[in-house]
ROTI-824098 format. One record per residue: x, y, z of N, C-alpha, C in turn. Coordinates in pm, whole numbers, padded with zeros to 5 digits, always signed. Each point is the difference from the previous one (the first is absolute). Example, Ala and Ser with C-alpha at 12.3 -4.5 7.8 and 13.67 -1.06 7.14 Angstrom:
+01319-00569+00780-00089+00119+00000+00090+00120+00000;-00035+00105-00072+00082+00119+00006-00077+00109+00073;
// end
This chain:
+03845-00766+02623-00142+00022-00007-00067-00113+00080;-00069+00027+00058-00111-00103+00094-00093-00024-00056;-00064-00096+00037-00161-00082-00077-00056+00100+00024;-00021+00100+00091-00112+00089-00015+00024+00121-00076;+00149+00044-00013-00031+00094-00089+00016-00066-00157;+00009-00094-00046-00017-00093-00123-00154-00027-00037;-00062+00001+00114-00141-00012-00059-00050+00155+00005;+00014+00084+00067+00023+00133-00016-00006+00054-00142;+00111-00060-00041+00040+00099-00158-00072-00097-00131;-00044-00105+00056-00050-00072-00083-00152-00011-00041;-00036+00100+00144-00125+00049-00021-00033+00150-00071;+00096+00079+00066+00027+00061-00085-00002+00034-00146;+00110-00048-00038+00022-00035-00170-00094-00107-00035;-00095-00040+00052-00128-00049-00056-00107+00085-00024;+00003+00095+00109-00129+00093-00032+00037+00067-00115;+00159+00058+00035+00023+00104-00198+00000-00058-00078;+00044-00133+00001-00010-00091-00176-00176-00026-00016;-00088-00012+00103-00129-00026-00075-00026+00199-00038;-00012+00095+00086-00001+00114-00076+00067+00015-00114;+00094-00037-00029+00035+00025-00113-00046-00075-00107;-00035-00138+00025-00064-00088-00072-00156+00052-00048;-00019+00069+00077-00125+00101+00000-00042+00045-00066;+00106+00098-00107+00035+00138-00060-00049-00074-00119;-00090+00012-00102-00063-00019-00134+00075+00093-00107;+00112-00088-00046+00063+00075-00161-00098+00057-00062;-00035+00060-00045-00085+00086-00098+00033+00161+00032;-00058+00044-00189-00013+00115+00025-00060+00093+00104;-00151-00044+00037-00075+00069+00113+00099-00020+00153;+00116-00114+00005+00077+00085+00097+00107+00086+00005;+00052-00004-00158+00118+00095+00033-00053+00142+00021;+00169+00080+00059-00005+00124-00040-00041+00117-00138;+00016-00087-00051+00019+00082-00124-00126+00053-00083;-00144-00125+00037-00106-00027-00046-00057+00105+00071;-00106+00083-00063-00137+00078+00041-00086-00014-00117;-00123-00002+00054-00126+00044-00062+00065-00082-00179;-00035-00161+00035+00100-00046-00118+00057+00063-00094;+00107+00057+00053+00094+00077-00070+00183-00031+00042;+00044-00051-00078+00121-00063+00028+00082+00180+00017;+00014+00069+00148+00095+00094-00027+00118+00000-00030;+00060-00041-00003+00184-00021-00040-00016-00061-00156;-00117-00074-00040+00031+00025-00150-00100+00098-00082;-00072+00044+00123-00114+00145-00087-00088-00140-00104;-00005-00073+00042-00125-00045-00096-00057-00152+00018;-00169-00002-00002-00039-00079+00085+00074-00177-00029;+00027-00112+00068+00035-00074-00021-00095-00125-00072;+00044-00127-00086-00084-00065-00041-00031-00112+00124;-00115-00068-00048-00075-00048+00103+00121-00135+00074;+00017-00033-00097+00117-00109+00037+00117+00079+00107;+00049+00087+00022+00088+00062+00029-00067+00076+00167;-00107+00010-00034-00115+00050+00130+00032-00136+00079;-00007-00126-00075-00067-00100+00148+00135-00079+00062;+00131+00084-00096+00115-00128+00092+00102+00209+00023;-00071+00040-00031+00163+00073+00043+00118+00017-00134;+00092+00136-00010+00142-00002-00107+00068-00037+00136;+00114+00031-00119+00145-00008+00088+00004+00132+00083;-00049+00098-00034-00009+00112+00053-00102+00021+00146;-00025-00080+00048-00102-00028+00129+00075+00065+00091;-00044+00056+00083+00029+00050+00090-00118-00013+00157;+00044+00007+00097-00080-00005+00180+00029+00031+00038;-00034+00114+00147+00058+00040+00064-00091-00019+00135;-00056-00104-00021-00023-00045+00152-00089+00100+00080;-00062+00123-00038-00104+00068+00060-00110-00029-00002;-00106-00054+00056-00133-00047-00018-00133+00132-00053;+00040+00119-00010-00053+00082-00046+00071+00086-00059;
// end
């Protein structure tokens, strides 16, 4: 690998680690959440559980 493609991938894998650093755990981003309604457990979640996210979180990286 050469200095230029080292700073290459290092720019790179900088831009996806801050996108990903990006991504806000919470319910309002997973999949699963609509119209506060936890779908995969059919019932709305408590507020504590709204502002960090379950284990059950899910992303799929579509912006709409």
């Amino acid at each position: 690998m050469t200095k230029t493609e080292l700073n290459i991938r290092l720019e790179l894998h900088g831009r996806e680690l801050q996108r990903l650093q990006s991504i806000k755990i919470n319910c309002q981003s997973c999949d699963h959440y609509a119209r506060s309604m936890c779908l995969k457990f059919q019932a709305p979640p408590p507020p504590e559980v709204v502002a960090q996210g379950c284990d059950e979180w899910t992303y799929d990286f579509i912006p709409f």
